[in-house]
ROSERO-205126 format. One record per residue (C-alpha): residue in one letter; x negated, y negated, z negated. Coordinates in steps of 0.001 Angstrom, whole numbers, padded with zeros to 6 digits, always signed. Each point is the difference from the previous one (the first is absolute). Example, Ala and Ser with C-alpha at 12.3 -4.5 7.8 and 13.67 -1.06 7.14 Angstrom:
BEGIN
A-012300+004500-007800/S-001370-003440+000660/
END
This chain:
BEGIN
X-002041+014431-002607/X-000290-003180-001985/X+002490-002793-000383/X-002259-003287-000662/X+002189-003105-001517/X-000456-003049+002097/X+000126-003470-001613/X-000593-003762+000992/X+001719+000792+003549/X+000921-003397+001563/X+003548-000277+000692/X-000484+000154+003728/X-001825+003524+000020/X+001793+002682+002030/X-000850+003607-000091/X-001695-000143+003417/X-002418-002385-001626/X-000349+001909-002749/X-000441+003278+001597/X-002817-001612+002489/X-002079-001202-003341/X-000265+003034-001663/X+000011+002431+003070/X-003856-001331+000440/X-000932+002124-003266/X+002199+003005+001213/X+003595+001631+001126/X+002726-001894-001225/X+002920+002467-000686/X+002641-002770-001357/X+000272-003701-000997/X+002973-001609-002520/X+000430-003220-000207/X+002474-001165-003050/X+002833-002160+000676/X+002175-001904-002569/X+002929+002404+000291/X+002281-003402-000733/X-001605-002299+002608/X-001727+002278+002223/X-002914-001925+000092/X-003090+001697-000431/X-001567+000090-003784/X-003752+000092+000862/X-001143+003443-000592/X+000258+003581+001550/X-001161+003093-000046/X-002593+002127+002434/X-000051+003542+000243/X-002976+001574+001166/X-002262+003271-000071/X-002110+000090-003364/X-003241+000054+002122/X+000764-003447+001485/X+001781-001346-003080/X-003356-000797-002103/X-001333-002737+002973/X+003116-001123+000494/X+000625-001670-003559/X-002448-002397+000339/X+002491-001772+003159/X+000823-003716-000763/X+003192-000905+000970/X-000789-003671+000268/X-001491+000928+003980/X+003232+000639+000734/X+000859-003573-000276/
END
């Protein structure tokens, strides 16, 4: 399993989205998205965990098509 940091995220990303963009290069066992733990509003980055097989195409995702 790999954990692959996820940066640049546009404030209005959910997981949902998230989960649909990367689950095109493979199974998506988890998504984390960071929120301020002050304001609750989200900080722009997560985290996607996926099988090591599917990790390596995955990385090269841009987060801007999520706007």
């Amino acid at each position: 399993m790999s954990k692959i940091y996820v940066g640049n995220l546009p404030f209005t990303a959910n997981e949902e989205a998230v989960r649909a963009l990367f689950s095109q290069h493979g199974t998506v066992e988890s998504v984390a998205l960071i929120n301020d733990r002050d304001t609750g509003q989200p900080r722009g980055f997560g985290f996607v965990e996926m099988p090591r097989a599917d990790a390596a195409p995955a990385t090269t995702v841009t987060p801007s098509l999520l706007s």
